[in-house]
C-alpha positions in Angstrom: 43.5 -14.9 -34.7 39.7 -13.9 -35.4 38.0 -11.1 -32.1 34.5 -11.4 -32.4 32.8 -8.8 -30.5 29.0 -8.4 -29.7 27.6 -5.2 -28.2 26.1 -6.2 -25.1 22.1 -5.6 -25.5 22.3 -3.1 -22.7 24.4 -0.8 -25.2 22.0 -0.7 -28.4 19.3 2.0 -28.5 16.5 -0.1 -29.7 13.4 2.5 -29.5 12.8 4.1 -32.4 12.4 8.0 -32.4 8.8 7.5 -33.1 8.4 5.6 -29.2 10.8 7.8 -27.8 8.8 10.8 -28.5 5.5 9.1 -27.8 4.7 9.6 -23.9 1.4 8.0 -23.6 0.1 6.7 -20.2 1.5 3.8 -20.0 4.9 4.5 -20.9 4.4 7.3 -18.1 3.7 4.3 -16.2 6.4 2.9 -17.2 8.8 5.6 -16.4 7.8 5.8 -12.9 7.5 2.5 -12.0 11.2 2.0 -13.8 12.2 4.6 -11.0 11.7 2.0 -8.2 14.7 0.2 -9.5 16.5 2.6 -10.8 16.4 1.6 -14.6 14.8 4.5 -16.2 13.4 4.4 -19.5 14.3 6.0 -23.5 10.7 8.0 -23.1 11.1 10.8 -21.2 9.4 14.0 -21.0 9.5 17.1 -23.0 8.0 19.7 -20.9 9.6 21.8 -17.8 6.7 20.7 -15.9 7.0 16.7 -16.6 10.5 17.0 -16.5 10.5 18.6 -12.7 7.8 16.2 -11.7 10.4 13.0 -13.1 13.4 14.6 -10.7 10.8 14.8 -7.4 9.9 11.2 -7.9 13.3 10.2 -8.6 14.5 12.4 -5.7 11.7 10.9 -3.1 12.8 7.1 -4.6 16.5 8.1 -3.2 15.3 9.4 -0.1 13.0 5.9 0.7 15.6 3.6 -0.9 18.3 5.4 1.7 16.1 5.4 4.9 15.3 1.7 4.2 18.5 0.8 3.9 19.8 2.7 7.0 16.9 0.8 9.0 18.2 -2.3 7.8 21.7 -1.7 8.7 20.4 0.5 12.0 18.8 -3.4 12.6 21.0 -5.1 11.7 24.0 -4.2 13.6 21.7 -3.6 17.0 23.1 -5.7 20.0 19.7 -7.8 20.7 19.4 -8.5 24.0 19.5 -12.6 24.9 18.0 -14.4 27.8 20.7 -16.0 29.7 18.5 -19.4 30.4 19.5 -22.5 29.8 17.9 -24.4 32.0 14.8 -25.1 34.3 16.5 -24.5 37.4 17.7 -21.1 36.1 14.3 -20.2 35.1 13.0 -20.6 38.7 16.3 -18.6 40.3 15.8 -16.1 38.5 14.1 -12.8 39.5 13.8 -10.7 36.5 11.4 -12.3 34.4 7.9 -13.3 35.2 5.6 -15.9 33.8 1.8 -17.0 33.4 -0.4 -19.2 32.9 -4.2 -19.6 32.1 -5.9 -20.8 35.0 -7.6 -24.4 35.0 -6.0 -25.5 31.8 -4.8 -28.7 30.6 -1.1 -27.3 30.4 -1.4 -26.2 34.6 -2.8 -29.6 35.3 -0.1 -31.9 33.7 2.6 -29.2 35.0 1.2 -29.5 38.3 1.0 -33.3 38.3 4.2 -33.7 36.6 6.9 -36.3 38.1 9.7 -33.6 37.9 9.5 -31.2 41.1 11.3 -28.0 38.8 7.8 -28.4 36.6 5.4 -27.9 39.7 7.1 -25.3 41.1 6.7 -23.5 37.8 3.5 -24.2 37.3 3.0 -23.1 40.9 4.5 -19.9 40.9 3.1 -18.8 37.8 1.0 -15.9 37.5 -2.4 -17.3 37.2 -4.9 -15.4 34.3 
């Protein structure tokens, strides 16, 4: 039998030393931006200062990614409340929820001149704007 095994890309260290000691701007741009998804890069910083700077943004990344998702989930899982109408009849029964119209419209008139009596009496009991 014959393995063949290839190292998945992923694995190989393909900057050089040269780039990986290089930090110009827009491998600093780079670096940060690689923070949003949590890649991170081979450049990194040298100094105390760039290096403490690297943790806050990666710490406040963290912190937004969690709060996002906990609104998601927080929405996600929130019983929404439904309107229990299912029909004309139960619209005009009903005493909890109100409804309008604007006043001398085509919608009022052809409500109020409609053949089905449930449409008038919506049309008349409407709050008029």
């Amino acid at each position: 039998k014959v393995v063949v095994a290839n190292t998945p890309d992923y694995l190989v260290d393909k900057a050089s030393e040269e780039q990986k000691n290089n930090l110009t701007f827009s491998n600093s741009i780079w670096l940060v931006g690689s923070g949003f998804v949590w890649q991170g890069t081979d450049v990194l910083p040298k100094a105390p200062s760039g290096r403490f700077l690297l943790f806050i943004w990666y710490f406040f990344i963290m912190i937004l990614t969690s709060m996002y998702t906990a609104n998601l989930t927080a929405h996600l899982t929130l019983d929404h409340a439904q309107v229990d109408l299912s029909s004309l009849e139960d619209l005009l029964t009903q005493k909890e929820y109100s409804w309008s119209m604007i006043k001398d419209r085509n919608l009022e008139t052809m409500m109020l001149n409609h053949d089905n009596k449930d449409y008038r009496r919506i049309a008349e009991k409407a709050e008029k704007k």
